[in-house]
VMD Tcl script that draws the C-alpha trace (Angstrom):
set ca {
  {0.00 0.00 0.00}
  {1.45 3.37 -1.15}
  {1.78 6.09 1.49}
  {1.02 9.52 0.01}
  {1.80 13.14 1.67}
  {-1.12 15.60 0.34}
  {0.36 19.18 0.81}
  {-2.89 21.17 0.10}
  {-4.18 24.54 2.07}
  {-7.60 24.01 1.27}
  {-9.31 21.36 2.71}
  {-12.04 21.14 0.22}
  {-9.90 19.90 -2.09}
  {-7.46 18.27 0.45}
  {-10.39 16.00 1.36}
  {-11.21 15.52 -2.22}
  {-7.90 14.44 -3.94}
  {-7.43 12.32 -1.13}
  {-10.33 10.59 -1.77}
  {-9.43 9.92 -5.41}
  {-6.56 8.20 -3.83}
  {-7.61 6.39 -1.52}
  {-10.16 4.68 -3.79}
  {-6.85 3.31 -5.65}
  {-5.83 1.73 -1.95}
  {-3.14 4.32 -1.38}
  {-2.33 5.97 2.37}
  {-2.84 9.52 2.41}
  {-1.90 11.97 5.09}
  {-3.17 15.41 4.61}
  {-0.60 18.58 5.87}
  {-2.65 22.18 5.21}
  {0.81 24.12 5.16}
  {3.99 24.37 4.56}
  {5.23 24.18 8.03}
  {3.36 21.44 9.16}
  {4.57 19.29 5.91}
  {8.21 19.94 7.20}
  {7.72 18.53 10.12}
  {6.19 14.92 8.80}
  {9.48 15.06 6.05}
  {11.72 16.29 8.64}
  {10.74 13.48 11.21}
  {10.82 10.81 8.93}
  {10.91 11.52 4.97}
  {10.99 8.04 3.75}
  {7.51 7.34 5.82}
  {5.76 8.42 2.48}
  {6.37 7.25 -0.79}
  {5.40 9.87 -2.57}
  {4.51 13.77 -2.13}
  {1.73 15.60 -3.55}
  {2.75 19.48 -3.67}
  {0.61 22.57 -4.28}
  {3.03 25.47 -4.94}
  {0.30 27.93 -3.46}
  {0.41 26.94 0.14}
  {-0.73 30.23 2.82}
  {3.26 30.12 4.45}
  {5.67 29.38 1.93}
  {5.58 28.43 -1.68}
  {5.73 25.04 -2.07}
  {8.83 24.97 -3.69}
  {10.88 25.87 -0.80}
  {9.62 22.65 0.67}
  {11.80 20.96 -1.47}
  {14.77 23.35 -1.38}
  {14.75 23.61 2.85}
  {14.89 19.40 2.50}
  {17.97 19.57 0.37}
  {16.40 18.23 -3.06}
  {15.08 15.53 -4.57}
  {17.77 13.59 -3.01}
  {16.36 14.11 0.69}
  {12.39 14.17 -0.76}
  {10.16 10.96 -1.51}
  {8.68 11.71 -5.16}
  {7.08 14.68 -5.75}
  {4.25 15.26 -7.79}
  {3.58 19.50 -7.76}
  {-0.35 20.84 -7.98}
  {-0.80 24.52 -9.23}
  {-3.54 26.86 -10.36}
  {-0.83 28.46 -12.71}
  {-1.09 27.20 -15.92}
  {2.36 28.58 -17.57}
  {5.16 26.98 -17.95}
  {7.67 29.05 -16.05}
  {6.56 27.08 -12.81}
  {6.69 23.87 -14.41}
  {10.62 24.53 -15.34}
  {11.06 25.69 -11.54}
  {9.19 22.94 -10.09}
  {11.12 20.21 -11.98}
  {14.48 22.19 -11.60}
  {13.97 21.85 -7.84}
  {13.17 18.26 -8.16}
  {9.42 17.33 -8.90}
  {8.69 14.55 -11.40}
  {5.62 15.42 -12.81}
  {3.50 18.77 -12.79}
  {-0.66 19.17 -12.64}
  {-2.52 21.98 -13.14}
  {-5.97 22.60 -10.83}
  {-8.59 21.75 -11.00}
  {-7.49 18.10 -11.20}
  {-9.44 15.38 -12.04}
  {-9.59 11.93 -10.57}
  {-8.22 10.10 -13.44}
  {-6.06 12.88 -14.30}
  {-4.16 12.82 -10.36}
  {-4.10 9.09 -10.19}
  {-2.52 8.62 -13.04}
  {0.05 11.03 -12.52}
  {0.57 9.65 -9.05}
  {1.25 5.74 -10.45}
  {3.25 7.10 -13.11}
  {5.87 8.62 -10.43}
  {5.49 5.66 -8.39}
  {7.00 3.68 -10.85}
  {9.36 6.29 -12.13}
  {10.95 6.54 -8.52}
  {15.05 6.47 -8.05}
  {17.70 4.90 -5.48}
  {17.97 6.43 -2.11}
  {20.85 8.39 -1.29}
  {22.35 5.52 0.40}
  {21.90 3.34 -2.70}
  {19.60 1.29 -1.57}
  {16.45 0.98 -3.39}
  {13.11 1.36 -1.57}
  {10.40 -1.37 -1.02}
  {8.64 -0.34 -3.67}
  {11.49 1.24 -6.42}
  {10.42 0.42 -9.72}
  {14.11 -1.55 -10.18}
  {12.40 -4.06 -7.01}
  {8.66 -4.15 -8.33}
  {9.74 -4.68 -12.00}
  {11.98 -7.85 -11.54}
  {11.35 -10.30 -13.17}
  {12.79 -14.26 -12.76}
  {16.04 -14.31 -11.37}
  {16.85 -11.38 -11.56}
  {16.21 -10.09 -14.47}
  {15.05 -6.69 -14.64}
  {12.53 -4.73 -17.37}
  {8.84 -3.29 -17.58}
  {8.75 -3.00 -21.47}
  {6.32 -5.24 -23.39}
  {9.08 -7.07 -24.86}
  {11.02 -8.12 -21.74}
  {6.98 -8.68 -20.25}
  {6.56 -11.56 -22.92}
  {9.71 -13.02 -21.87}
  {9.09 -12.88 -18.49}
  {5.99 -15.20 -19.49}
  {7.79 -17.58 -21.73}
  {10.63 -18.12 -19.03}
  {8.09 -18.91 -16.39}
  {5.87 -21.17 -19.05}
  {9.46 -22.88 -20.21}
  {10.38 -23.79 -16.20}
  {6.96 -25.57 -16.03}
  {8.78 -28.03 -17.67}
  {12.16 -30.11 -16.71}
  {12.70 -31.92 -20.03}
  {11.72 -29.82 -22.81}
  {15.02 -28.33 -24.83}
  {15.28 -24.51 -24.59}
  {16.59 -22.50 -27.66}
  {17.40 -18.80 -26.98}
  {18.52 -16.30 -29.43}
  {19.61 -12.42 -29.22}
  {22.56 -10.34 -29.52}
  {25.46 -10.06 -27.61}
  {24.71 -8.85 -24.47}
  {21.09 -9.36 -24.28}
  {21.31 -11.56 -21.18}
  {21.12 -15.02 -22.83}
  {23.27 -16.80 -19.87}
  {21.00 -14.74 -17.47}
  {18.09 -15.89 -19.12}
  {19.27 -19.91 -19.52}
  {19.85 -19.46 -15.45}
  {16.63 -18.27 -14.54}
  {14.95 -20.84 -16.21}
  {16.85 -23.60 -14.20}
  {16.16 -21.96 -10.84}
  {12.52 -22.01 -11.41}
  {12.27 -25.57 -12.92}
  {12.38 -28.87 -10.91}
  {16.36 -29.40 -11.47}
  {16.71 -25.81 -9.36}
  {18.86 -27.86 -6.56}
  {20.69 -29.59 -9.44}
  {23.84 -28.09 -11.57}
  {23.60 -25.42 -13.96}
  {26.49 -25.83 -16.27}
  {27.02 -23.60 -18.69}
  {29.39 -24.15 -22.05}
  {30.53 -21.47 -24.31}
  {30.69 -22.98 -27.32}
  {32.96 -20.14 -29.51}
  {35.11 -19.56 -26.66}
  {36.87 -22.92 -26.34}
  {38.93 -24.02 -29.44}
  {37.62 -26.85 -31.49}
  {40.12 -30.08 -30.73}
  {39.14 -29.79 -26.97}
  {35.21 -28.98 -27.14}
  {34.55 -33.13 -27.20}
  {36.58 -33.30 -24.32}
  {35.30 -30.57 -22.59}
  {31.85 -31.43 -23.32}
  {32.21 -35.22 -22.78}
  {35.46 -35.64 -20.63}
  {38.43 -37.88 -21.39}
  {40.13 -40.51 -20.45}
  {43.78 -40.65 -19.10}
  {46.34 -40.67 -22.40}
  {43.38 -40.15 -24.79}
  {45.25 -37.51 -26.59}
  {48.37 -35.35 -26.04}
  {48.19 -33.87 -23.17}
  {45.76 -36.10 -21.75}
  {47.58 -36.86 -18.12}
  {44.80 -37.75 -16.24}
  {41.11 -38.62 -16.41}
  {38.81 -35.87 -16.76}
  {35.05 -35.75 -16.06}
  {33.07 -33.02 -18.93}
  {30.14 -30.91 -18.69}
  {28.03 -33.88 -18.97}
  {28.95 -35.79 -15.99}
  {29.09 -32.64 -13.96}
  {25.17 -31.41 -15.30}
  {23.96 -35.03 -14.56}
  {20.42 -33.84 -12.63}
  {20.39 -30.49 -13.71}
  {20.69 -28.21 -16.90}
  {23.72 -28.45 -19.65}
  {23.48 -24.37 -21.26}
  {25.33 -24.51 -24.63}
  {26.17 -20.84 -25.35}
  {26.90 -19.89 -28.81}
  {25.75 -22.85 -30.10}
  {25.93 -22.37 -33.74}
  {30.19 -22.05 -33.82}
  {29.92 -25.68 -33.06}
  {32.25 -27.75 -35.34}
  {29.70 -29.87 -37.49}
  {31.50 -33.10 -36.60}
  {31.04 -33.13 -32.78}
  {27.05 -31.46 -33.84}
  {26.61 -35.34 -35.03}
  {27.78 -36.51 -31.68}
  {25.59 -33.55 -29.74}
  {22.13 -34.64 -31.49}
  {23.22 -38.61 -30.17}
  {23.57 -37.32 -26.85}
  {20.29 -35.35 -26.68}
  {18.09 -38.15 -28.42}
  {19.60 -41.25 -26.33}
  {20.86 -39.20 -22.72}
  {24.43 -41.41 -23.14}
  {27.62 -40.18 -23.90}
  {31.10 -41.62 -24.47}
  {34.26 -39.93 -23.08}
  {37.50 -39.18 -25.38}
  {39.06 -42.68 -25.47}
  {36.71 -44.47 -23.65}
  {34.95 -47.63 -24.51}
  {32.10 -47.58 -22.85}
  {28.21 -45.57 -22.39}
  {27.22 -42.93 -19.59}
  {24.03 -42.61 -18.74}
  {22.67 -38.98 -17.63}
  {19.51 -37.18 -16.97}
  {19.98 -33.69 -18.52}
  {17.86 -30.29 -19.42}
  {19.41 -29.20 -22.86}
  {19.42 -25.51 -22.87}
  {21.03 -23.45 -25.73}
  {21.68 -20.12 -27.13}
  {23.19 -18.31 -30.37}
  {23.69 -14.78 -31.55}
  {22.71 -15.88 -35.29}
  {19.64 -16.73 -36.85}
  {19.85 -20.47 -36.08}
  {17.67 -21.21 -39.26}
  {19.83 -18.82 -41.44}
  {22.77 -21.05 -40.17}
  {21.06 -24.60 -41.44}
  {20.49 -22.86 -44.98}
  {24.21 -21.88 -45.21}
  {25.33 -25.46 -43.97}
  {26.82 -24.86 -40.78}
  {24.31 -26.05 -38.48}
  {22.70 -29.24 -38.96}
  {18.63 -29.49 -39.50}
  {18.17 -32.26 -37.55}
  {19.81 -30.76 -34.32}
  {18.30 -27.35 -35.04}
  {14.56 -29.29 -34.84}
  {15.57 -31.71 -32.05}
  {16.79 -28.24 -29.97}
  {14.03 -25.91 -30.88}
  {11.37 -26.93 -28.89}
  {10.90 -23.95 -26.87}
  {12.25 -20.56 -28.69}
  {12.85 -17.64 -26.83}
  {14.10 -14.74 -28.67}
  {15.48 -11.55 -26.05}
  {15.19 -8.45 -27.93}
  {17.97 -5.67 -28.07}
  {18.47 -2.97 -25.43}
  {17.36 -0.13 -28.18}
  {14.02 -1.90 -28.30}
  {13.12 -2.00 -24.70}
  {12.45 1.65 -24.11}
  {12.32 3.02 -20.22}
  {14.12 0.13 -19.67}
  {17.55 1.48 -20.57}
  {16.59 4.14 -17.33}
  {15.31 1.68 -15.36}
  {18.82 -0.65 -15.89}
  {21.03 2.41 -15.81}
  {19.64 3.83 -12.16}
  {20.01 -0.13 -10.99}
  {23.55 -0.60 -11.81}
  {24.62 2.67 -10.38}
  {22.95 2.00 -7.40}
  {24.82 -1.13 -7.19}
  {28.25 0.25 -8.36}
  {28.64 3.06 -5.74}
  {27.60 1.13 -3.09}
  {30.19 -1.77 -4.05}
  {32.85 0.99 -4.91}
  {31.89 3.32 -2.10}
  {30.84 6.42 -4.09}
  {27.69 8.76 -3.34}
  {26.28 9.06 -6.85}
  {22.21 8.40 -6.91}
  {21.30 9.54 -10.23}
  {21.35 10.92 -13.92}
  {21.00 14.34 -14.83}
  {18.39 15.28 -17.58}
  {21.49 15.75 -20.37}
  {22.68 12.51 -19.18}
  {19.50 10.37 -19.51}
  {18.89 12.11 -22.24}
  {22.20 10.63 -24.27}
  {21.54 7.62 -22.43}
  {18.67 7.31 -24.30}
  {19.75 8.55 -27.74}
  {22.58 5.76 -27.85}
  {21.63 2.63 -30.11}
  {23.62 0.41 -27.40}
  {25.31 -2.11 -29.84}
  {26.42 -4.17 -26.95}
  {23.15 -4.37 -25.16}
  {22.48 -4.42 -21.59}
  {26.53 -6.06 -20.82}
  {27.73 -2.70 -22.47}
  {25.35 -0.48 -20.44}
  {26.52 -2.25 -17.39}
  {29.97 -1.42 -18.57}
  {29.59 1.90 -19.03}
  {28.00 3.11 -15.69}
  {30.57 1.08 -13.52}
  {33.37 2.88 -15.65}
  {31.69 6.10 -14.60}
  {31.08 5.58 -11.06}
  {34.74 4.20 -11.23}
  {36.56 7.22 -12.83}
  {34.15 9.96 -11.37}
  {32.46 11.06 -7.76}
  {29.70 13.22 -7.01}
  {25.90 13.14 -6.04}
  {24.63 13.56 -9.71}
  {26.00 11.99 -12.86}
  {26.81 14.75 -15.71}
  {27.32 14.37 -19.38}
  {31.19 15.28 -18.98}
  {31.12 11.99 -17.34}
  {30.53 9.58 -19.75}
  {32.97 7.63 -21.09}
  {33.22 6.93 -25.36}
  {31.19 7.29 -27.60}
  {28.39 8.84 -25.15}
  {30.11 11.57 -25.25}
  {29.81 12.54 -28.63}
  {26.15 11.99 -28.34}
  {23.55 14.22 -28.76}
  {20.60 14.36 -26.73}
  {17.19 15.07 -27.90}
  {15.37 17.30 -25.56}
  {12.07 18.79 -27.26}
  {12.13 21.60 -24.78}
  {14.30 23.59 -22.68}
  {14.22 22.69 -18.88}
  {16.79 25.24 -17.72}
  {15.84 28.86 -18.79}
  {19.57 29.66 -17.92}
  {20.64 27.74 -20.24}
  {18.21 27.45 -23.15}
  {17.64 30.08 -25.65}
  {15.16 28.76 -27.83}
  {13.36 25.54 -28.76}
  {11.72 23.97 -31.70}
  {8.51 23.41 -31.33}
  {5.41 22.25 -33.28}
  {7.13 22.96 -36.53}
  {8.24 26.06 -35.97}
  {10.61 28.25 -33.49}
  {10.03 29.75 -30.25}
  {12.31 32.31 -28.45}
  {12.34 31.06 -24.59}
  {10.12 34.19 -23.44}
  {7.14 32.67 -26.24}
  {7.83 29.32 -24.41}
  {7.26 30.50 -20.84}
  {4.10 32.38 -21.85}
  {2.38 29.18 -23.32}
  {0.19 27.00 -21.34}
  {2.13 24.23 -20.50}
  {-0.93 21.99 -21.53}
  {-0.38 23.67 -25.27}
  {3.04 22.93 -25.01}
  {2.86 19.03 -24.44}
  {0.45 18.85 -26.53}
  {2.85 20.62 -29.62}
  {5.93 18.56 -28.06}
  {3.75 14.84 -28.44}
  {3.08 16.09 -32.30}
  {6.77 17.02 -32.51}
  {8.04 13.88 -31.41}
  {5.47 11.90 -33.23}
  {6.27 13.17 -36.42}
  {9.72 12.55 -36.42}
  {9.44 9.23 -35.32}
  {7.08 8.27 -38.07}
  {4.03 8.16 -35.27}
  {5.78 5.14 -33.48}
  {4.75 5.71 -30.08}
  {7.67 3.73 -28.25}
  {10.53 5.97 -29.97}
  {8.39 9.39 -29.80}
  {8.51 8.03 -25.85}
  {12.30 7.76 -25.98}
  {12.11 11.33 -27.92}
  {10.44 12.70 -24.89}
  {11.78 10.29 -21.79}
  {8.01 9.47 -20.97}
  {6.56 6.13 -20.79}
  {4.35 5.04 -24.04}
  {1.29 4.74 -21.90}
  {1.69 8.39 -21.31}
  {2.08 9.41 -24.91}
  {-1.02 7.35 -25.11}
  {-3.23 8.83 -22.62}
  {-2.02 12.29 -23.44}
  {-2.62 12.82 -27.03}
  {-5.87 10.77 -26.77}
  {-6.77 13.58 -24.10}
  {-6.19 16.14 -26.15}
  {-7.51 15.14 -29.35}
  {-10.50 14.72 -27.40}
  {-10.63 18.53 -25.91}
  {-9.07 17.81 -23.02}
  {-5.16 18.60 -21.30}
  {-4.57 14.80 -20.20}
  {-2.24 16.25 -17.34}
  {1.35 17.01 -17.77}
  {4.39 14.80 -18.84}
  {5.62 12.52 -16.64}
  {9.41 13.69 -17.20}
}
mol new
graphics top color blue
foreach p $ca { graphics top sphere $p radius 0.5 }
foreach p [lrange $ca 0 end-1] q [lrange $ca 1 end] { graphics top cylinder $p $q radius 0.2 }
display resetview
């Protein structure tokens, strides 16, 4: 149950955006000033998970809330309420530290919606822990493996569908980096064989003359080199799971000897005469399309078929969306409290590159990347001047100014607006012109226009729907 600090001086409406949250099973304590809302945060900040703000309060403006705490660092998630609808208190209230920005009146669907969407767009504490509910805790998925985009949902499901069994062969495919080990693992610790082995074999790593042996074993003076009796990946998975990585660099010779072993569960070792029988869950993996492989000649049919009983295909980093965030705030939580630095999060320019990369090397080379910067840098915040090659010479897409120091003009809608035409629009007018921006240049695909922006797709969604239909839909959940 979500705990929920409503920061509102009139209780009329205190008592009635409370109610629209507590009829979504959320907490809410009610503070009618400024003052008294410093003393819950000051007592004990991380008793809420979340803050709902109005800027207009009868003893301070609500923003000094957040600056007298220290910052989003020392704050739960704020969500800020005005009756202002320009945009020059939007750009304070999210320089200061709020997440997302409403304008009063507020509807019911409009203020719950807003208030889920910064639930789950929550960061690390400053210690580097995450918090019971952190989206990087309530969006794991088996084993470990961690995601909210549709893509990573449906593999979530076919993991968890592919455990059910203890026999069936498991093919995976994706690039390097997606996680295929990761993925080959979590479906052995939620099968039967969990208290069995998982032994894992990279099949492009190890050369070719020693794969039989290393996959088999060997007996003493079997070959040069062969001083004693060795036992191979199939002895040692006997009970539990055999993962061939990399599957398709597989000489074809030792492929024939592979499909044996799967269809009859008995293996020979190197210069041995006689039959081992084991009981053994055949997972495997490639980087190639396996079926592009059998047309070519370098994987044989037969295996391919006897192997692909249950695919599951992990898509690339670039096509998981809010996931690259979510991944990025996880492992440098992680990294600074295993390296003993006090970073806690991105800045804007810094997601926003984040973001913009195409990640070649997948989630491994995002994991990469933000333990070389937590290595080589200190500090509270993480700044573009920190990343390493080639984020650096990436550009980040930002569809509208959100420092007025800093900006001097944006393109919006089509056409350009100085930053005093910017701060004069409604910032309803403005979302709206930024969604059609971003839409357009992604060819109206709602994921990437979502990367465009660094909103989730479900906002795009409910957003321009809202105001096709005449009304604002709320602000962006930046």
């Amino acid at each position: 149950m979500h705990r929920i600090l409503m920061v509102e001086d009139s209780p009329s409406n205190a008592e009635l955006y409370a109610t629209y949250l507590r009829a979504s099973g959320m907490t809410v304590t009610l503070a009618g000033t400024g003052g008294q809302a410093l003393d819950y945060l000051v007592a004990d900040a991380s008793a809420f998970d979340l803050v709902v703000l109005d800027l207009g309060l009868p003893d301070m403006d609500g923003l000094e809330i957040l600056r007298k705490l220290g910052g989003p660092a020392a704050m739960p998630p704020t969500v800020v309420l005005t009756g202002s609808g320009s945009v020059r208190r939007a750009v304070e209230a999210m320089r200061e530290g709020a997440i997302d920005f409403l304008v009063k009146p507020c509807g019911a669907d409009k203020l719950r919606t807003a208030v889920e969407e910064a639930l789950e767009r929550r960061t690390p504490t400053a210690e580097g822990r995450a918090p019971a509910a952190d989206p990087t805790r309530a969006k794991r998925g088996p084993s470990g493996f961690l995601g909210s985009s549709p893509a990573m949902s449906n593999v979530f499901s076919l993991i968890e569908a592919a455990a059910a069994s203890s026999t069936a062969s498991v093919f995976i495919t994706g690039e390097t980096g997606t996680g295929k080990e990761l993925c080959a693992n979590a479906i052995h610790n939620l099968s039967d064989r969990r208290n069995g082995p998982f032994v894992a074999i990279n099949c492009g790593a190890i050369p070719r003359e020693l794969m039989e042996s290393e996959i088999f074993g060997h007996r003493k003076g079997a070959f040069t080199g062969a001083i004693n009796d060795r036992e191979g990946a199939a002895s040692r998975a006997d009970g539990g799971t055999l993962f061939l990585d990399e599957l398709c660099e597989m000489d074809l010779d030792l492929q024939v000897k592979l499909l044996r072993f799967i269809q009859t569960g008995t293996y020979r070792k190197v210069g041995d005469g006689a039959d081992r029988q084991v009981n053994i869950r055949f997972v495997c993996a490639t980087n190639r399309d396996p079926l592009v492989e059998v047309k070519a000649g370098r994987f044989r049919e037969d295996l391919y078929y006897r192997l692909y009983v249950v695919p599951i295909h992990l898509p690339p980093l670039s096509a998981r969306g809010d996931d690259i965030i979510l991944l990025a705030r996880r492992f440098l939580a992680d990294f600074s409290k295993l390296e003993g630095k006090r970073f806690q999060e991105f800045s804007a320019d810094a997601l926003g590159r984040i973001m913009a990369y195409r990640w070649p090397g997948n989630v491994r080379q995002l994991e990469n990347v933000v333990r070389n910067i937590v290595v080589l840098n200190d500090g509270v915040t993480v700044e573009p001047t920190m990343l390493p090659p080639p984020l650096d010479c990436v550009e980040a897409v930002v569809s509208l100014p959100v420092d007025p120091q800093s900006a001097t003009g944006a393109v919006v809608g089509g056409g350009t607006l100085s930053l005093d035409e910017i701060l004069a629009r409604p910032l309803a007018e403005l979302e709206a012109m930024a969604i059609d921006a971003a839409l357009r240049l992604s060819d109206n695909n709602v994921t990437r226009a979502a990367r465009l922006l660094d909103v989730s797709p479900s906002t795009i969604y409910r957003k321009h729907s809202a105001y096709k239909s005449g009304g604002t839909g709320g602000s962006a959940g930046r």
